[in-house]
C-alpha positions in Angstrom: 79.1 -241.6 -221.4 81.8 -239.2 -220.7 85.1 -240.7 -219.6 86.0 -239.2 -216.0 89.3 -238.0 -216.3 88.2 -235.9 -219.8 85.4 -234.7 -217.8 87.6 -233.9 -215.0 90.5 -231.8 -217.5 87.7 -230.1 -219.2 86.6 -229.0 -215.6 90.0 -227.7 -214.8 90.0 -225.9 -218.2 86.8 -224.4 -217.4 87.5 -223.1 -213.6 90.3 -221.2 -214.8 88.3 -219.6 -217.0 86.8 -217.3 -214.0 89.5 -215.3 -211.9 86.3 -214.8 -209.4 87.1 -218.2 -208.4 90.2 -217.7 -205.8 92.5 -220.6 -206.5 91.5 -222.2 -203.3 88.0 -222.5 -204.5 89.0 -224.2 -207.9 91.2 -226.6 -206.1 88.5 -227.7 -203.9 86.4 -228.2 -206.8 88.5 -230.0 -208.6 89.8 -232.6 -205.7 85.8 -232.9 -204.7 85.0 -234.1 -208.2 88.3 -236.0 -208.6 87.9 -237.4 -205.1 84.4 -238.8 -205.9 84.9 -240.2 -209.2 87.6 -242.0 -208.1 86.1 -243.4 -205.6 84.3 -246.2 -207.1 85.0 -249.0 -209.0 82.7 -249.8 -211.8 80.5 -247.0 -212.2 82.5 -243.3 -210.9 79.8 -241.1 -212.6 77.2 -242.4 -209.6 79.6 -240.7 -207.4 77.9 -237.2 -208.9 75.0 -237.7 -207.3 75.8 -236.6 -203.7 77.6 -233.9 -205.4 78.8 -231.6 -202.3 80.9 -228.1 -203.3 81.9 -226.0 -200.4 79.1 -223.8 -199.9 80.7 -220.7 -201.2 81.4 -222.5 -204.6 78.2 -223.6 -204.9 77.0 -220.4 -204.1 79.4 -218.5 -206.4 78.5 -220.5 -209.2 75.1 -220.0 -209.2 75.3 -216.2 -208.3 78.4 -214.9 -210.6 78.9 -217.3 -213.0 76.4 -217.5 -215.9 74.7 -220.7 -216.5 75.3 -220.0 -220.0 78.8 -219.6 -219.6 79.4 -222.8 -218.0 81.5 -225.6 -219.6 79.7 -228.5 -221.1 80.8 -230.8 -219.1 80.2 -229.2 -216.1 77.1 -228.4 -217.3 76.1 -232.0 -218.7 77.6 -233.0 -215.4 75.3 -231.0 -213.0 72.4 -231.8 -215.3 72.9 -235.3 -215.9 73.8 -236.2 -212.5 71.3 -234.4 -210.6 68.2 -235.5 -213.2 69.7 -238.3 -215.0 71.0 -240.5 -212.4 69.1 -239.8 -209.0 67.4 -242.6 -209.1 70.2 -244.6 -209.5 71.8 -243.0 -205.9 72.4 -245.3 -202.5 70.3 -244.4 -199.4 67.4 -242.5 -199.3 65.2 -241.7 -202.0 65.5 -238.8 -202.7 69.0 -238.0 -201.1 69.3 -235.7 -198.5 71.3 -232.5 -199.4 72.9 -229.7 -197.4 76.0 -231.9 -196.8 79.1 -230.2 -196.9 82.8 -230.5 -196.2 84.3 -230.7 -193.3 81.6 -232.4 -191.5 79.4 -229.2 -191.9 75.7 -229.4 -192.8 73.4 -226.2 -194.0 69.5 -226.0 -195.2 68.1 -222.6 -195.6 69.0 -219.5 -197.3 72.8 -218.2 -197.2 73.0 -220.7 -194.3 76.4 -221.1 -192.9 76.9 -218.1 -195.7 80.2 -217.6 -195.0 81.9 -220.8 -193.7 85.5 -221.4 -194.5 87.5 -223.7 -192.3 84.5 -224.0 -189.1 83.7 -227.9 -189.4 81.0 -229.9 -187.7 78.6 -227.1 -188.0 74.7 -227.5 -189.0 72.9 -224.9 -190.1 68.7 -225.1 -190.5 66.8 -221.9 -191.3 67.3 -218.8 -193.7 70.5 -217.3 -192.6 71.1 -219.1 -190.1 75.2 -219.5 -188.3 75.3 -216.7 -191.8 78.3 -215.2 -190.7 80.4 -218.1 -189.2 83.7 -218.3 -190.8 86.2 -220.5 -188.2 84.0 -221.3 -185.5 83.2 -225.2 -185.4 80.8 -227.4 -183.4 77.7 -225.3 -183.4 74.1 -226.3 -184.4 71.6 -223.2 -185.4 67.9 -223.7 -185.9 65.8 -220.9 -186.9 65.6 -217.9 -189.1 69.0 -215.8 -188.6 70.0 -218.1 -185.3 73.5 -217.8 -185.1 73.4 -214.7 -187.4 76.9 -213.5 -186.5 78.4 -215.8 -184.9 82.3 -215.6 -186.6 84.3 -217.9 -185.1 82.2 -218.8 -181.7 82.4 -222.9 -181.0 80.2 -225.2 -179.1 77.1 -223.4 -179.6 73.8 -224.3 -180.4 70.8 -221.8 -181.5 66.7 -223.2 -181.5 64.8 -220.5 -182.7 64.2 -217.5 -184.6 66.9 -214.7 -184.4 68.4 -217.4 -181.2 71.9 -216.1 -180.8 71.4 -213.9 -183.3 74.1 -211.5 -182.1 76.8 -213.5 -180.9 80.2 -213.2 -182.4 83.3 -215.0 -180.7 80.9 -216.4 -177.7 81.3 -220.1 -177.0 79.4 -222.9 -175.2 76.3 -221.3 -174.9 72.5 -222.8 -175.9 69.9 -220.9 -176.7 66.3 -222.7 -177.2 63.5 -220.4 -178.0 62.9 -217.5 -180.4 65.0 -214.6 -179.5 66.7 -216.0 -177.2 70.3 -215.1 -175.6 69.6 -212.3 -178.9 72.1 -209.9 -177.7 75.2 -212.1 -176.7 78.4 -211.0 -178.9 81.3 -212.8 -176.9 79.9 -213.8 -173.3 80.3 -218.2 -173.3 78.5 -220.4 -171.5 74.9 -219.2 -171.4 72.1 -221.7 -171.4 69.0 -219.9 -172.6 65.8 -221.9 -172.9 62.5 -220.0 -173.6 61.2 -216.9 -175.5 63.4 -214.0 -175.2 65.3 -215.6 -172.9 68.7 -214.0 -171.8 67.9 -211.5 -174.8 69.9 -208.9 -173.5 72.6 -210.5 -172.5 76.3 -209.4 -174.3 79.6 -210.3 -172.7 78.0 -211.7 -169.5 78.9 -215.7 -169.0 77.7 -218.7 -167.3 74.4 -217.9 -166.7 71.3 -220.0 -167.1 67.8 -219.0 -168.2 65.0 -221.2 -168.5 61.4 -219.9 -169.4 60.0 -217.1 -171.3 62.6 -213.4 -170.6 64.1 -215.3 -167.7 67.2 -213.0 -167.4 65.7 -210.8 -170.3 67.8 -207.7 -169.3 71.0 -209.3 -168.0 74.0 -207.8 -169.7 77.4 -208.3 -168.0 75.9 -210.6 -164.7 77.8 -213.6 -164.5 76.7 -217.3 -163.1 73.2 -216.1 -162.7 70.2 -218.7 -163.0 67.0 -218.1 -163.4 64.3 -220.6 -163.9 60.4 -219.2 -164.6 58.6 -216.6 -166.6 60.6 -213.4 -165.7 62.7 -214.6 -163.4 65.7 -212.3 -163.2 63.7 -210.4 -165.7 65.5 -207.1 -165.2 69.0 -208.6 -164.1 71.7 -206.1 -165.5 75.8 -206.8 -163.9 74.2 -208.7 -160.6 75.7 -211.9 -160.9 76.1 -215.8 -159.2 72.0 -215.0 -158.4 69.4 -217.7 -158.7 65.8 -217.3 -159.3 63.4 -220.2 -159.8 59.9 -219.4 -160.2 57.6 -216.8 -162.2 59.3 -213.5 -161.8 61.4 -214.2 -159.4 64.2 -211.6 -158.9 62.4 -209.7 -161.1 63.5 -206.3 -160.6 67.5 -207.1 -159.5 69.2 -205.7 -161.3 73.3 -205.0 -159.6 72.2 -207.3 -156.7 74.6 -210.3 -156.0 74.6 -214.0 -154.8 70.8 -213.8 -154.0 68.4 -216.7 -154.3 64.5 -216.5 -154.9 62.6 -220.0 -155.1 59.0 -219.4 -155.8 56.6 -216.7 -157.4 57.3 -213.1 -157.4 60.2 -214.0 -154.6 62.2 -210.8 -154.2 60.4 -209.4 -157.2 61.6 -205.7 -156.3 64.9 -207.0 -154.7 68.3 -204.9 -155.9 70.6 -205.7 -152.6 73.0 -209.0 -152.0 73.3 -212.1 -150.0 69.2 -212.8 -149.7 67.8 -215.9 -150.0 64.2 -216.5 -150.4 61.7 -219.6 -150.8 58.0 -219.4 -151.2 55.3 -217.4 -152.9 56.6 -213.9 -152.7 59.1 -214.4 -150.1 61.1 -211.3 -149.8 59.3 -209.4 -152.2 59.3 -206.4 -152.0 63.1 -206.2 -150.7 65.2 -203.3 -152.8 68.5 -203.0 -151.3 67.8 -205.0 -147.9 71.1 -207.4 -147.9 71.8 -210.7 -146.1 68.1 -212.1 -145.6 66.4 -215.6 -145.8 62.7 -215.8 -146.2 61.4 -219.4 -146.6 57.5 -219.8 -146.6 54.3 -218.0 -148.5 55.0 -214.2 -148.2 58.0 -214.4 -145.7 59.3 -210.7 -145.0 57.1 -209.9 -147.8 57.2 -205.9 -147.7 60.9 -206.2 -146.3 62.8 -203.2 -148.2 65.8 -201.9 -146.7 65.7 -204.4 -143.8 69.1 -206.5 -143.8 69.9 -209.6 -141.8 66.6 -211.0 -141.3 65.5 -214.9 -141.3 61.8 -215.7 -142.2 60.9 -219.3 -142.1 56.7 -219.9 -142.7 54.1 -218.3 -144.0 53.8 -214.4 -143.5 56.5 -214.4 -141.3 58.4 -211.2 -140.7 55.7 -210.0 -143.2 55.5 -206.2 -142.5 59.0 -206.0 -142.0 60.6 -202.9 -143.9 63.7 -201.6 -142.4 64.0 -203.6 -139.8 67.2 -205.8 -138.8 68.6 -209.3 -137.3 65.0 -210.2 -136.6 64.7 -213.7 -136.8 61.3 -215.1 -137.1 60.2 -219.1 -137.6 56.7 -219.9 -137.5 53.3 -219.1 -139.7 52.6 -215.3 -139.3 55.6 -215.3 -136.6 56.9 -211.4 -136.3 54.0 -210.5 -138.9 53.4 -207.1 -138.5 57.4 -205.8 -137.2 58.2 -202.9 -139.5 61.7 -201.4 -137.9 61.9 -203.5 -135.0 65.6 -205.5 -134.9 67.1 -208.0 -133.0 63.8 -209.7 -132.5 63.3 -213.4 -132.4 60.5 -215.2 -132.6 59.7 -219.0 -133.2 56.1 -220.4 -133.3 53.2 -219.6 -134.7 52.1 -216.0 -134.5 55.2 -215.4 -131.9 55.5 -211.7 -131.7 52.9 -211.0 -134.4 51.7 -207.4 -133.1 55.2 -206.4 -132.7 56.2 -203.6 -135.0 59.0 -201.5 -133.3 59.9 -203.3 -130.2 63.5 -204.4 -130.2 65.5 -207.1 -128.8 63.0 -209.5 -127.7 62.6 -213.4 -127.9 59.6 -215.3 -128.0 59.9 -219.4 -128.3 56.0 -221.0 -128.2 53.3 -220.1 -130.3 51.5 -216.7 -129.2 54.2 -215.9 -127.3 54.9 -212.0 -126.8 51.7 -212.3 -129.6 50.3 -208.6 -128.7 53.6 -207.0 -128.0 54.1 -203.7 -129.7 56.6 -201.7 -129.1 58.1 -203.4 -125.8 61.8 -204.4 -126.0 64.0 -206.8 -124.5 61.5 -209.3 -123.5 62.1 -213.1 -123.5 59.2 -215.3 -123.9 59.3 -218.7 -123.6 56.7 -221.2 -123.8 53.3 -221.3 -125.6 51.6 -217.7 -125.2 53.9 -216.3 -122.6 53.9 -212.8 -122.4 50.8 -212.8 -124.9 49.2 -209.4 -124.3 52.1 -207.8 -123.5 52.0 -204.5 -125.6 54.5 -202.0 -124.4 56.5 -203.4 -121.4 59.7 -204.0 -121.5 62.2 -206.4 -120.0 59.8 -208.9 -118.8 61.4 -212.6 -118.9 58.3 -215.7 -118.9 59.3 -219.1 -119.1 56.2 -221.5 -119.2 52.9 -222.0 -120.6 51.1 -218.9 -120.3 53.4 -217.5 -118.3 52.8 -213.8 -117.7 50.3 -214.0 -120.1 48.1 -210.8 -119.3 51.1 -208.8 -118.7 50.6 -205.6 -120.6 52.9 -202.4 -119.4 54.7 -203.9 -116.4 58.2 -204.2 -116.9 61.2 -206.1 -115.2 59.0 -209.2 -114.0 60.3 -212.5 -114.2 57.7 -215.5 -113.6 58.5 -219.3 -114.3 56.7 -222.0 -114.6 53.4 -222.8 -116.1 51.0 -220.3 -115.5 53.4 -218.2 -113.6 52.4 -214.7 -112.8 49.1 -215.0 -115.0 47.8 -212.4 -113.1 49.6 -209.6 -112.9 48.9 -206.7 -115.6 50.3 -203.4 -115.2 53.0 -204.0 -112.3 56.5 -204.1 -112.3 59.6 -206.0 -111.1 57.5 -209.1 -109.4 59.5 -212.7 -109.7 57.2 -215.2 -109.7 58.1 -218.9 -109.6 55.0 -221.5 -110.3 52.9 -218.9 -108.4 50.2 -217.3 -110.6 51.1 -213.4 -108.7 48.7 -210.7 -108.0 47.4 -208.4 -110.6 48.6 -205.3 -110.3 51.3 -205.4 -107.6 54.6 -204.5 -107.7 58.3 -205.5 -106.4 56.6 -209.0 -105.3 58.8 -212.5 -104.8 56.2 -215.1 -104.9 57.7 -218.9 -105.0 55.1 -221.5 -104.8 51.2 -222.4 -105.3 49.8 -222.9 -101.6 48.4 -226.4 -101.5 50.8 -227.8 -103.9 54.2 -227.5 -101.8 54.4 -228.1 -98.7 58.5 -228.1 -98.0 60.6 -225.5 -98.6 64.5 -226.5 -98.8 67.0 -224.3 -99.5 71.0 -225.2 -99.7 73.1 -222.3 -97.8 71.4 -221.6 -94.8 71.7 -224.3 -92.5 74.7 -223.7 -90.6 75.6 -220.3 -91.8 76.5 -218.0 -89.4 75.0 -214.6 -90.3 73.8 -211.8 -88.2 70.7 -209.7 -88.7 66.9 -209.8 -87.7 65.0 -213.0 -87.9 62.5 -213.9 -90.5 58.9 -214.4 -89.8 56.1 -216.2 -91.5 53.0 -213.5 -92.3 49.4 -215.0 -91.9 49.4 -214.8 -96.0 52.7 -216.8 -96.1 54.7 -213.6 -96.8 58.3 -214.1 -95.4 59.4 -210.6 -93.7 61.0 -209.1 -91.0 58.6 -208.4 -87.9 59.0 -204.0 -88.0 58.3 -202.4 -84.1 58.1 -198.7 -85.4 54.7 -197.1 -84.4 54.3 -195.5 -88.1 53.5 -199.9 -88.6 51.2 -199.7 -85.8 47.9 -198.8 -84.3 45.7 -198.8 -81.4 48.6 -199.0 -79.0 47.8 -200.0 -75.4 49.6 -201.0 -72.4 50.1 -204.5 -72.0 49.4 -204.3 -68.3 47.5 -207.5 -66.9 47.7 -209.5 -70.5 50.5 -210.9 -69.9 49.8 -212.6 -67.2 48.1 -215.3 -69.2 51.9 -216.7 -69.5 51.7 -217.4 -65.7 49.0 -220.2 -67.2 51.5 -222.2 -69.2 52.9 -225.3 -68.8 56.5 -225.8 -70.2 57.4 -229.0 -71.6 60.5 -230.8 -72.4 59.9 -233.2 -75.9 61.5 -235.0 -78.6 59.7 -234.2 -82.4 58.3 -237.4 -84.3 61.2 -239.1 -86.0 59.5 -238.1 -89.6 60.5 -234.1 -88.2 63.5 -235.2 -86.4 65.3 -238.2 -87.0 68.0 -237.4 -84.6 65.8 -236.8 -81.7 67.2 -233.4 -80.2 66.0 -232.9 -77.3 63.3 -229.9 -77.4 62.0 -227.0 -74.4 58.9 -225.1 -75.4 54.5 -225.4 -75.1 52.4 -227.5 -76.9 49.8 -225.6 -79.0 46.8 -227.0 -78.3 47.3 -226.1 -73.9 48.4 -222.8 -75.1 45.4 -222.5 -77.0 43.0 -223.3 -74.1 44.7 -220.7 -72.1 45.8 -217.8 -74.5 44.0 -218.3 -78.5 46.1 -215.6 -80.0 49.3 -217.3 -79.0 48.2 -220.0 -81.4 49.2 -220.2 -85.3 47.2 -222.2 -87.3 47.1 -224.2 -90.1 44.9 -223.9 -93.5 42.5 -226.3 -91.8 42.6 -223.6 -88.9 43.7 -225.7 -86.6 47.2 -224.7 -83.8 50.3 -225.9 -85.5 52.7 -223.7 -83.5 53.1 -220.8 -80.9 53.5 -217.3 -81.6 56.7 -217.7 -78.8 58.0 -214.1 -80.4 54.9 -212.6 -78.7 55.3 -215.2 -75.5 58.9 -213.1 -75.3 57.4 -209.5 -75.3 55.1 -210.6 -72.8 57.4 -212.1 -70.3 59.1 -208.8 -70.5 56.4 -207.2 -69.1 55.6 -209.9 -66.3 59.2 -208.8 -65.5 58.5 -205.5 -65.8 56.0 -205.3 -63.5 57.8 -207.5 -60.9 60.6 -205.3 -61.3 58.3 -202.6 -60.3 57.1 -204.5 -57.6 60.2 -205.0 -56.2 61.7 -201.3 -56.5 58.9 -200.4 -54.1 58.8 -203.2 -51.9 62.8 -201.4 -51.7 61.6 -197.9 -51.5 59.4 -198.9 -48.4 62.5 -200.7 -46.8 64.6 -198.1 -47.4 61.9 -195.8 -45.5 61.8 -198.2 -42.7 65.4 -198.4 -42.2 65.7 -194.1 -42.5 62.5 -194.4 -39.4 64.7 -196.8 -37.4 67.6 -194.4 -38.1 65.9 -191.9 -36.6 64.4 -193.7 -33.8 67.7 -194.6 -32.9 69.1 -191.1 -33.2 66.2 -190.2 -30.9 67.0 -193.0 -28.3 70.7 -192.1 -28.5 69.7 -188.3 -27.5 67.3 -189.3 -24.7 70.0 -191.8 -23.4 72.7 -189.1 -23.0 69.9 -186.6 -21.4 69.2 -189.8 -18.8 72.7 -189.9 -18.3 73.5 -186.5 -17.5 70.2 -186.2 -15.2 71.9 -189.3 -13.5 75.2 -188.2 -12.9 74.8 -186.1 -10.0 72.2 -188.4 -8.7 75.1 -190.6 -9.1 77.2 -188.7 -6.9 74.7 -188.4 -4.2 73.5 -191.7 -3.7 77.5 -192.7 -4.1 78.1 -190.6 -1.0 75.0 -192.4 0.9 76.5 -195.8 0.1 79.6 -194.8 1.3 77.8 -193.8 4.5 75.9 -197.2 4.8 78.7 -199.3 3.0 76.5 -200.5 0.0 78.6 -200.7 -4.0 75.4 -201.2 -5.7 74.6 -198.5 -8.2 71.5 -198.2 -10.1 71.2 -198.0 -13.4 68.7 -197.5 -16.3 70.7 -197.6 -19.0 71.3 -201.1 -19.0 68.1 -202.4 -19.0 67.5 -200.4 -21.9 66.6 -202.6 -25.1 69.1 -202.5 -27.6 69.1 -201.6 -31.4 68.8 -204.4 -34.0 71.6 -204.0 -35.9 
């Protein structure tokens, strides 16, 4: 057997034989052999079995040197050690080869080709990490994986032509054939599937999982795609996250979206979108800032931004339209340019396809509503068949349910307003309305209340006309104009009726009045045996109080007609007293005629009493009545 050391100087001799060798190769040589011979005690020759050369020796020696030309003992050395003594190696039978220095480890043609300082590399296919010279800690596996990777670290290639193209890149994993094919310096990438990330160059952090995930991603950054296609067509968008079959297909500049699910925001190219679901958001293009979560959520959205989609075909139509918000399966289904919508429940707003600014809460509410804005639904089916009006507020079950065109009504409560259709600004509070009325209060069902309190009016001086109580139960304020009337009549004798009533003086029941006020006024049921249309009446019909507003109209004319009476019973006095006027003037004439007719009588008889010496004077004047005064 050849001694060691004479086969390690005739070595020596022989390497610098060939000035193709640069010295750093002969050196290596030389301390590998010398290094492994001397490595064992008792037999150093076994040492030659393992026999590991940098790969560029090995290479060089096979390509330029001659076989021919080799020295004998590196010749008997290869030979004997490779044939002779293999079966005398430790380990494995046979040994495993591709070991090299440095920790590195290549099988396949020109393999880690052109390795010189890189260490814990492995190489496995034909040209694989080929072009790696410094970069260290990366495992290629395929035909050409890691191609030209130069001094790139911490990668690792599975595949055919995997990493093919990256240079200085580091940290990135590519798993599939093709894949992350294209990347030259961008670090980072995880790329598992066919084709995966092929495109992708300086572009980093971004992860790919599943056959052309991110196939077209060049410069996007922190982009994730997970499923056949997803992100197939992604270019610069970046921090985007698909995860399911062509999701984010077509987005290609858009950023931070997400798309969970198949085909979610396929088309999308705008920013700040979030879909979930079976092509959520599918069709979206440059519509930013929108959340689909359920089966086809804002489905044929395009341009629309600011949108929220939560169930099944929700928002589904929607193309341009904004701020809608829509939770519920086929909620806001068909809206198209509509904004500022809201609807949560199943099928809420579902007709609606330009109407603006309204809110329905409850399923089927505002369901038929087209084109009618500013409507608030509340409440299961309110406002369902509402189509075009407009400011309409419901609140309840059903509430204003067949409400089409009217607009500005209000109704509350369940049911509330259920009739009306086409009119406009009614209120109705738990009262069911009337179709087709308009500018109607109704508060109430009749039979179901039956007390009325209301804070601030008790004690509140006010001044005004007092309110009334219709037959209907419509509150009001009695009106006297004749354009309100017809067949006016003189009262004349049907007020006297009111001569026929007995007031009373009474205390109410303590369940009316617990402080027992003293009361004046008629008890119905005389009134009614006397004067019937001075009773009201109850829903039984039977009197429950006295029309006293008409009691006071005909006590005016009871006063009236006395009145009357009296002027002429005045007029005939004052006649009387004018007569006795003139009887007296009369009297007065007729006295002064007596008196002048007696004056010279007078005389006379005067003269004949003087004769018979009588004072006695007759007179007729004094025994004349006198005037009453």
């Amino acid at each position: 057997m050849l001694h060691p050391q004479v086969f390690l100087d005739e070595t020596m001799d022989w390497l610098l034989q060939f000035p193709q060798l640069g010295n750093l190769e002969k050196m290596t040589v030389f301390s590998d052999m010398s290094r492994r011979l001397t490595s064992r005690k008792g037999n150093p020759m076994l040492e030659l079995i393992p026999f590991a050369l940098p790969i560029q020796v090995v290479r060089s020696l096979h390509k330029t040197l001659a076989w021919g030309r080799a020295a004998p003992p590196l010749r008997s050395a290869l030979t004997f050690g490779w044939l002779v003594f293999a079966s005398l190696a430790p380990g494995v039978s046979p040994p495993p080869d591709g070991g090299y220095f440095n920790q590195n480890t290549a099988e396949g043609d020109d393999s880690l080709f052109s390795l010189t300082s890189g260490i814990n590399n492995t190489a496995l296919g034909y040209n694989a990490l080929y072009r790696d010279t410094t970069g260290s800690d990366n495992t290629a596996a395929g035909r050409e994986a890691l191609y030209s990777n130069t001094t790139g670290s911490f990668n690792t290639a599975i595949g055919v032509f995997s990493l093919v193209g990256n240079t200085t890149g580091q940290g990135n994993t590519a798993v599939g054939s093709i894949a992350l094919k294209d990347n030259s310096t961008g670090s980072y990438n995880t790329a598992i599937g066919y084709y995966s990330l092929n495109h992708n160059t300086t572009a980093s952090g971004n992860t790919a999982t599943g056959a052309n995930a991110l196939f077209s991603n060049t410069t996007g950054t922190s982009n994730t795609a997970d499923g056949l296609n997803a992100l197939y067509r992604n270019t610069t968008g970046s921090r985007n996250v698909a995860t399911g079959s062509a999701a984010l297909y077509s987005n290609t500049l858009g950023i931070d979206n997400t798309a969970t699910g198949v085909n979610a925001l396929y088309f999308n190219t705008g920013n700040y979108n979030t879909a979930t679901g079976y092509q959520a958001l599918e069709s979206n293009t440059t519509g930013a800032n929108n959340a689909a979560h359920g089966l086809n959520a804002l489905n044929a959205n395009t341009t629309g931004n600011s949108n929220s989609a939560n169930g099944a075909y929700a928002l589904y139509e929607n193309t341009t339209g904004n701020s809608n918000t829509a939770n519920g399966y086929q909620a806001l289904l068909n809206n198209t340019t509509g904004f500022n919508n809201v609807a949560n429940g199943v099928t809420a707003l579902y007709s609606n396809t330009t109407g603006s600014s309204n809110t329905a809460n409850g399923y089927q509410g505002l369901n038929a509503n087209t084109t009618g804005f500013n409507n608030v639904a509340n409440g299961a089916a309110a406002l369902y068949a509402n189509t075009t009006g407009s400011r309409n507020t419901a609140g309840g079950y059903q509430a204003l349910l067949n409400n089409t065109t009217g607009n500005f009504n209000t109704a509350l409560g369940n049911g509330a307003g259920i009739n009306l259709t086409t009119g406009s600004n009614n209120i109705d509070l738990a009262n069911s309305g009337v179709a087709g009325e308009s500018g109607v209060i109704r508060i109430g069902t009749t039979g179901a209340q039956t007390a009325t309190f209301i804070a601030g009016i008790k004690g509140v001086p006010i001044s005004g006309s007092p309110v009334a109580v219709g037959s209907t139960g419509q509150l009001g304020i009695k009106v006297s104009s004749a354009r309100f009337k017809e067949n006016i009549e003189p009262m004349a004798e049907a007020s006297e009726k009111i001569l026929a009533l007995r007031p009373v003086t009474f205390r109410y029941k303590h369940e009316l009045d617990p402080e027992g006020i003293p009361q004046f006024g008629l008890v119905a049921e005389q009134v009614e045996k006397v004067a019937p249309e001075l009773v009201a009446r109850d829903n039984q019909g039977k009197p429950y109080s006295v029309r006293y507003e008409e009691i006071n109209a005909m006590l005016l004319n009871e006063f009236l007609k006395e009145h009357r009476r009296s002027q002429d019973q005045e007029h005939k006095i004052a006649k009387l007293e004018a007569t006795l006027a003139e009887l007296e003037s009369l009297l007065s004439q007729q006295d002064e005629q007596i008196q002048k007719w007696r004056h010279p009588q007078a005389q006379a008889t005067h003269a004949d009493q003087g004769a018979t010496g009588s004072d006695e004077i007759p007179s007729l004047a004094l025994n004349r009545p006198q005037p009453e005064k």
